[in-house]
The first five atom37 places (N, CA, C, CB, O) and aatype in JSON, in Angstrom:
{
  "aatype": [20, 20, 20, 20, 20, 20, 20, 20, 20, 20, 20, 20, 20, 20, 20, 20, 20, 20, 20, 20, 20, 20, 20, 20, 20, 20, 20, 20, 20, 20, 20, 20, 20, 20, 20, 20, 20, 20, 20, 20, 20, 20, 20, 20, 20, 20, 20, 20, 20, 20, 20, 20, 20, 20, 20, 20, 20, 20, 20, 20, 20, 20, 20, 20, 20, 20, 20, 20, 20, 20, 20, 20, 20, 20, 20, 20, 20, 20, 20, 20, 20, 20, 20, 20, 20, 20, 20, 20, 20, 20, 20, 20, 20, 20, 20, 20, 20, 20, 20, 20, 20, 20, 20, 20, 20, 20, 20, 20, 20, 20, 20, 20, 20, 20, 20, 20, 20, 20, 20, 20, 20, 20, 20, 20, 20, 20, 20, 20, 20, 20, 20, 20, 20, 20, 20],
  "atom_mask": [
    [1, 1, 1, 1, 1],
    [1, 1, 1, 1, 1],
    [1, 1, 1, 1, 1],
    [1, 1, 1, 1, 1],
    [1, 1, 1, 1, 1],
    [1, 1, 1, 1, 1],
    [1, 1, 1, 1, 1],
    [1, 1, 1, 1, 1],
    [1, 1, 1, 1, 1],
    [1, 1, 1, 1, 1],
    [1, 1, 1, 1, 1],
    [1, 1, 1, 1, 1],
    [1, 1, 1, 1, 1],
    [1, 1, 1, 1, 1],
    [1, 1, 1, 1, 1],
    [1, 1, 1, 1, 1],
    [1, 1, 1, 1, 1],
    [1, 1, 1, 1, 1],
    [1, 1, 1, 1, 1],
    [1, 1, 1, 1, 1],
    [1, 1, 1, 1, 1],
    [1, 1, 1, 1, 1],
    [1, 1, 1, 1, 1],
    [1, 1, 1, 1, 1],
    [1, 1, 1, 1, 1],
    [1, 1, 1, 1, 1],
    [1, 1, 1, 1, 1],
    [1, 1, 1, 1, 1],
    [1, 1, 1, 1, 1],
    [1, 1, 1, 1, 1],
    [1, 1, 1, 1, 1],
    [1, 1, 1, 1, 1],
    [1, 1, 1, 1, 1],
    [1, 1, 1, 1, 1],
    [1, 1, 1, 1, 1],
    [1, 1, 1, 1, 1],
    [1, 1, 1, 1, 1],
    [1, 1, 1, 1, 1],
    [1, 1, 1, 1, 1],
    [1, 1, 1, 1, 1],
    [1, 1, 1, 1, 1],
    [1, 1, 1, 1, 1],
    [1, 1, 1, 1, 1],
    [1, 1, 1, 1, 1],
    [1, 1, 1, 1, 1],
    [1, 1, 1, 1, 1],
    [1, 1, 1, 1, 1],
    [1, 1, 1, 1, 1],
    [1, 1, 1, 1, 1],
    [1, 1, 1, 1, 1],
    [1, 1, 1, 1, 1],
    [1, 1, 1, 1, 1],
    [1, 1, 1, 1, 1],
    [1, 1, 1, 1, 1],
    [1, 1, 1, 1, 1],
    [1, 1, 1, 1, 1],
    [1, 1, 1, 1, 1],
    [1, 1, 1, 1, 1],
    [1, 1, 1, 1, 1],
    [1, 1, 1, 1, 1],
    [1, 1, 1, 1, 1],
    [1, 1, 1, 1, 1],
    [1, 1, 1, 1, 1],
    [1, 1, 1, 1, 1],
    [1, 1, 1, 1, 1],
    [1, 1, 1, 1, 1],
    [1, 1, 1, 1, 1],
    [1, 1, 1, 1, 1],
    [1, 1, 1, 1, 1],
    [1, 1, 1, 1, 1],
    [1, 1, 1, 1, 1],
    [1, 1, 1, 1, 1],
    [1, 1, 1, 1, 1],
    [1, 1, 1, 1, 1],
    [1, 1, 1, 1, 1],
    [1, 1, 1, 1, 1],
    [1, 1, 1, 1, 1],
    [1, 1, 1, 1, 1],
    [1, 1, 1, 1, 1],
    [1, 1, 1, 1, 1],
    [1, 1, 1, 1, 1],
    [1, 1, 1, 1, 1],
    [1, 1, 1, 1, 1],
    [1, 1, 1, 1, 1],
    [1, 1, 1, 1, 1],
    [1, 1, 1, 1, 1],
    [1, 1, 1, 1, 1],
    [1, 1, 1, 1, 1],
    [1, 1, 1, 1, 1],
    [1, 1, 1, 1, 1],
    [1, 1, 1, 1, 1],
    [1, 1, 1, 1, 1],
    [1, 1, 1, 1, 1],
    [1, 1, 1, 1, 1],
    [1, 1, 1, 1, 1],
    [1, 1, 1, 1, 1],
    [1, 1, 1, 1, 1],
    [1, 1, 1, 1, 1],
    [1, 1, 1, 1, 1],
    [1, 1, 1, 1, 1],
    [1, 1, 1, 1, 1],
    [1, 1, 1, 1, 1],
    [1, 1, 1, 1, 1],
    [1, 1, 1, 1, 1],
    [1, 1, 1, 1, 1],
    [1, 1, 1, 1, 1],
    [1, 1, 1, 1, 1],
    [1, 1, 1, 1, 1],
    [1, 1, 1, 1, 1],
    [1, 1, 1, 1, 1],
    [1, 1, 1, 1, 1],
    [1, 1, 1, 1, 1],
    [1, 1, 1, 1, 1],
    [1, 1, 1, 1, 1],
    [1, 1, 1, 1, 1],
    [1, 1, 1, 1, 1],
    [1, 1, 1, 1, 1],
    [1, 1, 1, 1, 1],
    [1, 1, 1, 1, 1],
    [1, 1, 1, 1, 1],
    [1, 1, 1, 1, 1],
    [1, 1, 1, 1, 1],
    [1, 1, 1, 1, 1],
    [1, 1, 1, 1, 1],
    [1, 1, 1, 1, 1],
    [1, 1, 1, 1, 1],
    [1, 1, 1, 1, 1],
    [1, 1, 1, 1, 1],
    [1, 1, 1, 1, 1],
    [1, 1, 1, 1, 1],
    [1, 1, 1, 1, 1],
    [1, 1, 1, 1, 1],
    [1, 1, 1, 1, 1],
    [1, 1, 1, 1, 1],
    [1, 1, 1, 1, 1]
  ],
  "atom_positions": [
    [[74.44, 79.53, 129.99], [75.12, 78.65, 129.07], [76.07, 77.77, 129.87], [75.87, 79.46, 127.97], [76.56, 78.23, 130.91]],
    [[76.34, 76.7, 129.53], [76.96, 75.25, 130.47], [78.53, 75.78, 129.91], [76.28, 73.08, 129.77], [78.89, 76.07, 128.76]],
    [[79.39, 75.79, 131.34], [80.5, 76.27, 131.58], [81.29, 75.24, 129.56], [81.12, 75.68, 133.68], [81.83, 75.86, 128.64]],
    [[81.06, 73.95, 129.6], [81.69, 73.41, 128.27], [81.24, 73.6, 126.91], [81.72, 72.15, 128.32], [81.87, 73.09, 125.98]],
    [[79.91, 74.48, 126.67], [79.28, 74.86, 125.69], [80.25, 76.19, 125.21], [77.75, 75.1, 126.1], [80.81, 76.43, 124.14]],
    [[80.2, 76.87, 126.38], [80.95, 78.36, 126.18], [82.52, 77.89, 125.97], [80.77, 79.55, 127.75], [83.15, 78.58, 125.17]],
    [[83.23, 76.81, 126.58], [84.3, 76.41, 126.24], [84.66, 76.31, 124.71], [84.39, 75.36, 126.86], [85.51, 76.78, 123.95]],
    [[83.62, 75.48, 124.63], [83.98, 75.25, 122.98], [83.45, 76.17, 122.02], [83.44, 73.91, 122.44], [83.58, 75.92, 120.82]],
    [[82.8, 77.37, 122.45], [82.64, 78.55, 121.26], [83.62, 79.41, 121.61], [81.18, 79.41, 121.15], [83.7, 80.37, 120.84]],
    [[84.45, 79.41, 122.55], [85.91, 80.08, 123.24], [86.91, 79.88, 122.25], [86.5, 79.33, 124.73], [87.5, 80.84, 121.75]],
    [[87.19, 78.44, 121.87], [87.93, 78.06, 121.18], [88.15, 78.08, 119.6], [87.87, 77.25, 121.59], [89.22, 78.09, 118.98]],
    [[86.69, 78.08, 119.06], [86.15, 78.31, 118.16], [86.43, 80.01, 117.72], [84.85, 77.81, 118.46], [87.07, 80.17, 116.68]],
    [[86.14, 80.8, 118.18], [85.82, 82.03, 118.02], [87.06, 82.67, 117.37], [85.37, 82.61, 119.28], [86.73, 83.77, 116.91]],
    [[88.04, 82.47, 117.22], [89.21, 83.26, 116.33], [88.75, 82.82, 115.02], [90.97, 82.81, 116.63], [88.72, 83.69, 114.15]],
    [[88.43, 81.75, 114.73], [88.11, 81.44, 113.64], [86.52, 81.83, 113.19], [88.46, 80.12, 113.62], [86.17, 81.72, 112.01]],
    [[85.82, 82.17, 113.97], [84.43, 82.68, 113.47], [84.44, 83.99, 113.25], [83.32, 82.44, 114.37], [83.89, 84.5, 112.27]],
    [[85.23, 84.79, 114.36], [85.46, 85.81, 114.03], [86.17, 86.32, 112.77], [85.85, 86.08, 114.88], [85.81, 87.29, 112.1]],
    [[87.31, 85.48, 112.54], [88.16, 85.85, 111.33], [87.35, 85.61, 109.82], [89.58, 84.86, 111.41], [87.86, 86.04, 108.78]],
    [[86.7, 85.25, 109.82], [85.75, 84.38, 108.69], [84.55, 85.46, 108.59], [85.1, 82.55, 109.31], [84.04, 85.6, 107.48]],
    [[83.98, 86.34, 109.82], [83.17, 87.14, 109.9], [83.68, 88.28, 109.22], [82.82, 87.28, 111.09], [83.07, 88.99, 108.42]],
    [[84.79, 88.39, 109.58], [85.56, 89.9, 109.1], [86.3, 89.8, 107.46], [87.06, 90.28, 110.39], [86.73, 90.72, 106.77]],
    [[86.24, 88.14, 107.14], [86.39, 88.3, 105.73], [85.15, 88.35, 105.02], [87.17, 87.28, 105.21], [85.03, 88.94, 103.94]],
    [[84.11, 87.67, 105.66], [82.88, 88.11, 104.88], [82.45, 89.66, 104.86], [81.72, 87.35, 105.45], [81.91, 90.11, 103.85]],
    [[82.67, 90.43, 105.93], [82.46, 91.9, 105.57], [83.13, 92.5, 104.78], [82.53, 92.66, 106.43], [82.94, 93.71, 104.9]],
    [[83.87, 92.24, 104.0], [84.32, 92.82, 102.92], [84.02, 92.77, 101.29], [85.31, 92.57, 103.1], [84.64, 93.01, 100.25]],
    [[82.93, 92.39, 101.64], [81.9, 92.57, 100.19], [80.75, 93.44, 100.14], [81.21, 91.26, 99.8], [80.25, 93.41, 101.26]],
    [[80.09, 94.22, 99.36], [78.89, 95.14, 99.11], [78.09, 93.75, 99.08], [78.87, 96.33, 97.58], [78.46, 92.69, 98.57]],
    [[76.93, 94.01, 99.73], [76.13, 93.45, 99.84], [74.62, 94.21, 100.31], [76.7, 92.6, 100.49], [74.68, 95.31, 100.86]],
    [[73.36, 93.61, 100.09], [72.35, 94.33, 100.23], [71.61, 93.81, 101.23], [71.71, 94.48, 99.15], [70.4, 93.75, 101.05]],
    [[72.09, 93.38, 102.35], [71.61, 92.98, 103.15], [70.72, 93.44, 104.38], [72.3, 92.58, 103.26], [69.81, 92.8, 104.89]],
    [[71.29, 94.92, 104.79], [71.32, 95.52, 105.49], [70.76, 97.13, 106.15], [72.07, 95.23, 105.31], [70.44, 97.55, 107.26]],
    [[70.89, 97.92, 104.3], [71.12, 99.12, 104.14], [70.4, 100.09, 105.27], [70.76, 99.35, 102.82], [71.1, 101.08, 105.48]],
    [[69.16, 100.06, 106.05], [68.95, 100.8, 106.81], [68.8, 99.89, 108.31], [67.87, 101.59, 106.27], [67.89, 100.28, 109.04]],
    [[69.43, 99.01, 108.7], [69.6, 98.15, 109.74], [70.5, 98.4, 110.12], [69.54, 97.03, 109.65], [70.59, 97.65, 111.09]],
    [[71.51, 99.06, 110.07], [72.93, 99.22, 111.07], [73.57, 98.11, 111.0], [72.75, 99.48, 112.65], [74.31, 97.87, 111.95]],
    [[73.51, 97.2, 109.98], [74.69, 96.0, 109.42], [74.12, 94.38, 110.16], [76.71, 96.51, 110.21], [74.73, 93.39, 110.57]],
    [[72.53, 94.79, 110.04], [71.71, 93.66, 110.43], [72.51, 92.72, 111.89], [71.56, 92.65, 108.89], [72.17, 91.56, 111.62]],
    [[72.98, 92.67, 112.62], [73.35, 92.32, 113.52], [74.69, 91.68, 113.71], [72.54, 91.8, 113.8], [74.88, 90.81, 114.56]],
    [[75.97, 92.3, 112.6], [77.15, 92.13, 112.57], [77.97, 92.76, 113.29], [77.44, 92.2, 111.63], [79.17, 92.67, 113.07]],
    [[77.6, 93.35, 114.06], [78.32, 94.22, 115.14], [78.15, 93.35, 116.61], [77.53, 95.9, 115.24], [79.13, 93.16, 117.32]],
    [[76.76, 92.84, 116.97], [76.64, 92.04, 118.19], [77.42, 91.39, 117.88], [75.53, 91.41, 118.64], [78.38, 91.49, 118.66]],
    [[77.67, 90.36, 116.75], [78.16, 89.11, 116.57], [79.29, 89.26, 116.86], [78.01, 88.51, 115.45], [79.82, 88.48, 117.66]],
    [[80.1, 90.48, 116.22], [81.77, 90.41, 116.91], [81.69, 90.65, 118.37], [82.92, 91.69, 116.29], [82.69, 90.26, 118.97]],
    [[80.73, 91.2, 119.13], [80.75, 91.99, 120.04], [80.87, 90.3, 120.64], [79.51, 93.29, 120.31], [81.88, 89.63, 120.91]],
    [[79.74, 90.03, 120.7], [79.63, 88.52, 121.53], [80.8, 87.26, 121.21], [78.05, 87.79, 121.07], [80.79, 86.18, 121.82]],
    [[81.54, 87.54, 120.42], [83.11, 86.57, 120.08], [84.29, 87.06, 120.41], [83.45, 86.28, 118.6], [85.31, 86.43, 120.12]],
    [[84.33, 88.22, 121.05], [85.3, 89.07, 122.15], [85.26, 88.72, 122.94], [85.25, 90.23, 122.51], [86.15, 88.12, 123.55]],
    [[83.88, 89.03, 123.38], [83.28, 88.89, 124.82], [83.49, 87.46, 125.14], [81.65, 89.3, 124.95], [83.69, 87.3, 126.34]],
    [[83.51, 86.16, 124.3], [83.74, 85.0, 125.3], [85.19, 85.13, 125.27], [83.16, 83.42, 124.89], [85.56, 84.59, 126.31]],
    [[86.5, 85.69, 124.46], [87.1, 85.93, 124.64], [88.08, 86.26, 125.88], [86.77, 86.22, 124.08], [89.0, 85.69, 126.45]],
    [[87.33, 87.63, 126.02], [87.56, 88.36, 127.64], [86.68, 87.26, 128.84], [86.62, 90.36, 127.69], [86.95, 87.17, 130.04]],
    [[86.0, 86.8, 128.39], [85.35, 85.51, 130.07], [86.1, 84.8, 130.21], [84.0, 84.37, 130.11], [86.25, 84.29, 131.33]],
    [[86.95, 84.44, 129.1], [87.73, 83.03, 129.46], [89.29, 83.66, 129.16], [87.22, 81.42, 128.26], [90.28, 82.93, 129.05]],
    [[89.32, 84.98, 129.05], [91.21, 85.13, 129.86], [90.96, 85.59, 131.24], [92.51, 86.6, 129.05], [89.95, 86.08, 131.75]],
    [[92.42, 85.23, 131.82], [92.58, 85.99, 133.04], [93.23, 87.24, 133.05], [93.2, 85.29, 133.9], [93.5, 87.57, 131.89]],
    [[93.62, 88.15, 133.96], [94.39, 89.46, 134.08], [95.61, 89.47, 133.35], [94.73, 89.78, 135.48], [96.11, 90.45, 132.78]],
    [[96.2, 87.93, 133.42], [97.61, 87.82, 132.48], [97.51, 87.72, 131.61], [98.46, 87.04, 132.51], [98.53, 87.91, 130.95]],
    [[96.33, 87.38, 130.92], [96.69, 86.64, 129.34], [95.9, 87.89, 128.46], [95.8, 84.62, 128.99], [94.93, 88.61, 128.69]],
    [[96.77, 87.72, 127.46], [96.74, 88.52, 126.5], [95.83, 88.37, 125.75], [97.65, 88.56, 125.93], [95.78, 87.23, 125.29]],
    [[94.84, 89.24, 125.32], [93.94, 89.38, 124.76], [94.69, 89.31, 123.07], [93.18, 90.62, 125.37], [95.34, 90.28, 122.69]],
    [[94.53, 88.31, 122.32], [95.19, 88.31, 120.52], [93.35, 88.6, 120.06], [96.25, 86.06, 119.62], [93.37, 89.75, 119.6]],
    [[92.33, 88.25, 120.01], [91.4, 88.11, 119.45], [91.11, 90.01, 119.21], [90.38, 87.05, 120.31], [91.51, 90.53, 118.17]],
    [[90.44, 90.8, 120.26], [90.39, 92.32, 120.25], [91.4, 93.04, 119.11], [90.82, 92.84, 121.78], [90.93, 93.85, 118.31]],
    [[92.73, 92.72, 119.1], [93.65, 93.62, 118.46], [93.34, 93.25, 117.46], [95.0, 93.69, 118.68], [93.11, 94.19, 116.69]],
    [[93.16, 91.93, 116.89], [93.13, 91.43, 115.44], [92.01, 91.96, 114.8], [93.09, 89.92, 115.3], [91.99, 92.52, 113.7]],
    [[90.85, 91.67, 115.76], [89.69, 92.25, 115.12], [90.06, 93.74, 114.94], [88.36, 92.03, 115.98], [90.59, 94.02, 113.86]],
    [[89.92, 94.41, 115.54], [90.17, 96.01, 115.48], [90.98, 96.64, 114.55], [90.73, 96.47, 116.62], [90.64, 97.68, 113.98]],
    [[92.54, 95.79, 114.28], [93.04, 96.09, 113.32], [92.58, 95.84, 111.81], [93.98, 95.69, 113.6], [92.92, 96.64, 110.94]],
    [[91.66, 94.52, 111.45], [91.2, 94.09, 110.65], [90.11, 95.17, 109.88], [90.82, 92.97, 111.18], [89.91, 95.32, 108.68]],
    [[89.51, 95.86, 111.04], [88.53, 96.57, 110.83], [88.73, 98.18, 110.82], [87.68, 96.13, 111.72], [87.97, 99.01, 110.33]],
    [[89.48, 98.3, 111.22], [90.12, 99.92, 111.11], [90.71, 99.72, 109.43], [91.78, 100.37, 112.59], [90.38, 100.56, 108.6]],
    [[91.46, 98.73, 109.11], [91.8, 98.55, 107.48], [90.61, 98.55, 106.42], [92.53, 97.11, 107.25], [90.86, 98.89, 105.27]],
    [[89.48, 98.22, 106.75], [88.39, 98.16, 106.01], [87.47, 99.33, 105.88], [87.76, 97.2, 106.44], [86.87, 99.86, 104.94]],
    [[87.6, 99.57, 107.45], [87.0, 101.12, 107.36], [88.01, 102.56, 106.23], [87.05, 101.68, 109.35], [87.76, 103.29, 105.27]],
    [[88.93, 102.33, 106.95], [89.72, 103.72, 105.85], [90.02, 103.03, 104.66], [91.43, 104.53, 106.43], [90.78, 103.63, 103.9]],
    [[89.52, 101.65, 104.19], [89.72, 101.87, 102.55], [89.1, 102.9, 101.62], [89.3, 100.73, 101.91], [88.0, 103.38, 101.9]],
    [[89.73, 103.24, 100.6], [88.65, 104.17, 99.41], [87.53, 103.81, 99.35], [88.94, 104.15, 97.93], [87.2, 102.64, 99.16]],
    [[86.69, 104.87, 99.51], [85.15, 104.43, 98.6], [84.78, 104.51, 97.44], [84.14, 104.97, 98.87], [84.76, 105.57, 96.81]],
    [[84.28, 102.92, 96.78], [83.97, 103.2, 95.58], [83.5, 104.29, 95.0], [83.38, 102.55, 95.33], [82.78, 105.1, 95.58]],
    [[83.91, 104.39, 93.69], [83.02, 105.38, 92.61], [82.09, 105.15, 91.92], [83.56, 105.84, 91.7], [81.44, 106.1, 91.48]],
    [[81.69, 103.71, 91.57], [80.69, 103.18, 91.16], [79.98, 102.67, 92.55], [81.06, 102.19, 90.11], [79.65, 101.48, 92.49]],
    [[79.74, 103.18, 93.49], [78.57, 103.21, 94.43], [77.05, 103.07, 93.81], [78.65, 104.56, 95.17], [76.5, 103.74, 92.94]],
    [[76.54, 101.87, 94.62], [74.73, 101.7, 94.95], [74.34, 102.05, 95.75], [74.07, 100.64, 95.12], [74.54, 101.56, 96.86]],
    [[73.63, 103.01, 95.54], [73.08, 103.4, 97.67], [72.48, 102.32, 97.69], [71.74, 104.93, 98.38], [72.12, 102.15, 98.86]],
    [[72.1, 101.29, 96.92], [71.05, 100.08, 97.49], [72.1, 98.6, 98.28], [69.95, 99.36, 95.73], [71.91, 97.51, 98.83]],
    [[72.89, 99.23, 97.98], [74.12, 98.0, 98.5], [74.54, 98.84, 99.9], [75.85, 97.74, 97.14], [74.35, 100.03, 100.14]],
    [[75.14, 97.86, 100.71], [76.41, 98.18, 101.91], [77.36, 98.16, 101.86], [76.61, 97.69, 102.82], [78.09, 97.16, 101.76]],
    [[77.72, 99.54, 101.95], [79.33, 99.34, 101.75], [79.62, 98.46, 103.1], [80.35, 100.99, 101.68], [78.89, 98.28, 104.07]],
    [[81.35, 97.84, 102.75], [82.38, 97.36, 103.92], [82.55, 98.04, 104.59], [83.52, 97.0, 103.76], [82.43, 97.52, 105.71]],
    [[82.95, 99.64, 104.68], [83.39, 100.67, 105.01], [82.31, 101.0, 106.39], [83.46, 101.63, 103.71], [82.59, 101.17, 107.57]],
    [[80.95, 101.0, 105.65], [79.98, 101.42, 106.63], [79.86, 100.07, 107.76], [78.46, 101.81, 105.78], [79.84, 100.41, 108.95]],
    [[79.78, 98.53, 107.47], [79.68, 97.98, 108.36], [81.07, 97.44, 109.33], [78.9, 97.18, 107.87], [80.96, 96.63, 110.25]],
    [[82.56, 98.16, 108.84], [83.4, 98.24, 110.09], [82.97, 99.51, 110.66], [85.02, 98.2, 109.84], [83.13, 99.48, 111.88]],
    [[82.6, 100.36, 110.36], [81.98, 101.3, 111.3], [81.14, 101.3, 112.39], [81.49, 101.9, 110.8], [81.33, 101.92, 113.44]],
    [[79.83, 100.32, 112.01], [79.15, 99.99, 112.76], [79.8, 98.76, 113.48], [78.01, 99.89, 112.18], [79.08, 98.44, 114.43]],
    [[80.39, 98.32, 113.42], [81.15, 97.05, 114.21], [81.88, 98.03, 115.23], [82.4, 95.92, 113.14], [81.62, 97.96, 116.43]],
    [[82.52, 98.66, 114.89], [83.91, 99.47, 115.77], [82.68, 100.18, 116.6], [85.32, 100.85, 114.66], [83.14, 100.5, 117.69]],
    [[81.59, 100.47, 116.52], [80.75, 101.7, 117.33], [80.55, 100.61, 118.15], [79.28, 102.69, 116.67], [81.32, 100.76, 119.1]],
    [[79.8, 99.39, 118.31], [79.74, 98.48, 118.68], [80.07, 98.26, 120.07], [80.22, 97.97, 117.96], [79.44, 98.3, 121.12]],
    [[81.65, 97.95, 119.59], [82.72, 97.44, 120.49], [83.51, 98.95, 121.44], [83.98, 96.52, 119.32], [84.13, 98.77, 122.49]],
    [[83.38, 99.86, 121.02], [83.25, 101.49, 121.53], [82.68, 101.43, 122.78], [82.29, 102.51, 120.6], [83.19, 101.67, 123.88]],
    [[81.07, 100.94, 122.38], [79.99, 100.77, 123.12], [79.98, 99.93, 124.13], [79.12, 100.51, 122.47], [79.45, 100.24, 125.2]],
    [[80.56, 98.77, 123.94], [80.5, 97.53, 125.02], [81.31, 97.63, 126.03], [80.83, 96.22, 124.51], [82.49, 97.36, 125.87]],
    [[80.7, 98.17, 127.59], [81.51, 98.13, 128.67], [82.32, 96.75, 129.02], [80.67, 98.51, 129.72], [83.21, 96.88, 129.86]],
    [[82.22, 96.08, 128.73], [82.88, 94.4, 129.15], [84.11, 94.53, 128.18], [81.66, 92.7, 128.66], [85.1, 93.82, 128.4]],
    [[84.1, 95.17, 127.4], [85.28, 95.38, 126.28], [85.78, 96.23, 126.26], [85.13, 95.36, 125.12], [86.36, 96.41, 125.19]],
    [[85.98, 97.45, 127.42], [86.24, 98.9, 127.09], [87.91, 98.61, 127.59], [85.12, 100.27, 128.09], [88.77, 99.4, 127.19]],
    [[88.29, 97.53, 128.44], [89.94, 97.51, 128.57], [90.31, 96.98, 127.33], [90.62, 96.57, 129.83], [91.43, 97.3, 126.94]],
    [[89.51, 96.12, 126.48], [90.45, 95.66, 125.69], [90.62, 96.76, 124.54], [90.07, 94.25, 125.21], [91.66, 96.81, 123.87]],
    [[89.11, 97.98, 124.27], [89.19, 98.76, 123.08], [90.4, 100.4, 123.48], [87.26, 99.19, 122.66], [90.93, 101.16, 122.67]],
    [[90.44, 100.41, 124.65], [90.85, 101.9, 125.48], [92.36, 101.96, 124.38], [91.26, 101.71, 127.85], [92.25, 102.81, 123.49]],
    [[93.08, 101.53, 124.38], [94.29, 101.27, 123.05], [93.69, 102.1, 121.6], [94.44, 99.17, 122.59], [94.08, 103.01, 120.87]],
    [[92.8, 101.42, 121.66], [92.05, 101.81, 120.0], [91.65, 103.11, 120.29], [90.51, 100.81, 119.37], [92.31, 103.76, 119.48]],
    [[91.17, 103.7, 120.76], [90.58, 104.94, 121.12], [90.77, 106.21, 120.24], [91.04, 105.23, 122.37], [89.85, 106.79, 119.66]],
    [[92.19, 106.58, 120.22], [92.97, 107.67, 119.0], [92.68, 107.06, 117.72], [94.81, 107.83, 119.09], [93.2, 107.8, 116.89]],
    [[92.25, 106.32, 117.29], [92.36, 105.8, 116.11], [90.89, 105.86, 115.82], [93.08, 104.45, 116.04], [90.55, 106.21, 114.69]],
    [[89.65, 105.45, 117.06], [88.62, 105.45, 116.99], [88.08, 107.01, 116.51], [88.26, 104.86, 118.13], [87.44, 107.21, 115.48]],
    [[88.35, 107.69, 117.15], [88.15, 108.93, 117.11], [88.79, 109.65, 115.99], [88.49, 109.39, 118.23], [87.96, 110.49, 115.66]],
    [[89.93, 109.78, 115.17], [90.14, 109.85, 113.91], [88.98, 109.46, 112.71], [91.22, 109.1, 113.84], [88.42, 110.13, 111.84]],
    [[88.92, 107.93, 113.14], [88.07, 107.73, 112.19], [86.92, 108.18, 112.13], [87.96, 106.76, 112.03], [86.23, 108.24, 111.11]],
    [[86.54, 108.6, 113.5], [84.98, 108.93, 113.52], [84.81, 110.08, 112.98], [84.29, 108.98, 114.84], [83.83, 110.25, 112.26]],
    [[85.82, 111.25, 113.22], [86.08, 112.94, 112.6], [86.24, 112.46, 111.0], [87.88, 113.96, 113.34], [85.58, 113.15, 110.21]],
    [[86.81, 111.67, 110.58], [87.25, 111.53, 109.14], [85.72, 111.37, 108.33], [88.4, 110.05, 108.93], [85.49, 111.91, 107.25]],
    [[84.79, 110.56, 109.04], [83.91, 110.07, 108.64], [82.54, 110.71, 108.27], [83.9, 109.31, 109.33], [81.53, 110.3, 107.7]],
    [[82.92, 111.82, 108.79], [82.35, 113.47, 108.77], [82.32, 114.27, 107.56], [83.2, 114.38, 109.66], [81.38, 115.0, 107.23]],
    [[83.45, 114.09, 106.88], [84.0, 114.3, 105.79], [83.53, 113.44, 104.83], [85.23, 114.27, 105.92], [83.99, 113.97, 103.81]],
    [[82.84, 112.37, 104.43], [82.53, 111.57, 103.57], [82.07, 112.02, 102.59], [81.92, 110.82, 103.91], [81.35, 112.92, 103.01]],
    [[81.98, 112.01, 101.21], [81.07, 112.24, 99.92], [79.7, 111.13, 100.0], [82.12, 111.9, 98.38], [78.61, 111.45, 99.53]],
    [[79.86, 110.29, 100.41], [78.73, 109.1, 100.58], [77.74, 109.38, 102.45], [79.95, 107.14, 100.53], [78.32, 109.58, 103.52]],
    [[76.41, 109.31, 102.28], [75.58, 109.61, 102.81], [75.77, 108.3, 103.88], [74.4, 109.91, 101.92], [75.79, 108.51, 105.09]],
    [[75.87, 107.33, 103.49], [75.89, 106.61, 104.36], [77.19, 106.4, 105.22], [75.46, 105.66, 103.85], [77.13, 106.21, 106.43]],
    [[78.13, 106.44, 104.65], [78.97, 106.69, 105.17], [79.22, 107.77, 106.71], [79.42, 106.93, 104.13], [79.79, 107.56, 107.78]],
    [[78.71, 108.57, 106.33], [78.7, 109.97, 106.77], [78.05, 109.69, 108.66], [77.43, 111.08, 105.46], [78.33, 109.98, 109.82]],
    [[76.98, 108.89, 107.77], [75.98, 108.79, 109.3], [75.92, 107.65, 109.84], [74.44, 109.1, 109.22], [74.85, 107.19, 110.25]],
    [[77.49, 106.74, 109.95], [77.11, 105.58, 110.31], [77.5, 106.14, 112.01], [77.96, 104.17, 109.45], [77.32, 105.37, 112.96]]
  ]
}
């Protein structure tokens, strides 16, 4: 990708990202046995130009926001009027956070999140909802 292409999705990306993470907060049927149809790369890859284009000094704002955004979505209540034919929000910050868990190019910016990751993942064990359970 041409060093000014990636520039300008650099710049872009707080805002794609933020817009991504308000769209995951609707049930939707998009997904249900896909692992959140490819909403997890997508944050993964709007970090990631993130982290290419800081240096050692600069502060990563994009990682925390996301993470915090998504740790709030994940431990919301789960509905009681549940569709297993819908996706929950719940299940696709899950699969987003496994994601970014996963991505070595991101593991300085997630290593912070970690206690929190791992809470949620034990909590998630505990679920009344199936999907939930096994994201």
């Amino acid at each position: 990708m041409p060093a000014f292409t990636s520039y300008r999705i650099a710049l872009k990306s707080p805002h794609v990202a933020q817009a991504t993470l308000d769209g995951m907060s609707e049930r939707t049927n998009v997904s249900v046995t896909r692992r959140s149809a490819g909403l997890p790369y997508t944050v993964v890859a709007l970090l990631r130009v993130e982290t290419a284009r800081t240096s050692t000094n600069t502060v990563r704002r994009l990682a925390p926001m996301a993470v915090a955004a998504l740790l709030d979505v994940a431990r919301a209540p789960l509905p009681t009027d549940y569709d297993e034919r819908l996706d929950l929000p719940q299940v696709h910050a899950y699969n987003v956070l496994r994601a970014l868990f996963r991505d070595a190019a991101l593991a300085p910016a997630m290593l912070p999140h970690v206690p929190e990751g791992l809470e949620l993942a034990l909590d998630g064990y505990e679920s009344a909802r199936y999907a939930h359970r096994v994201c």
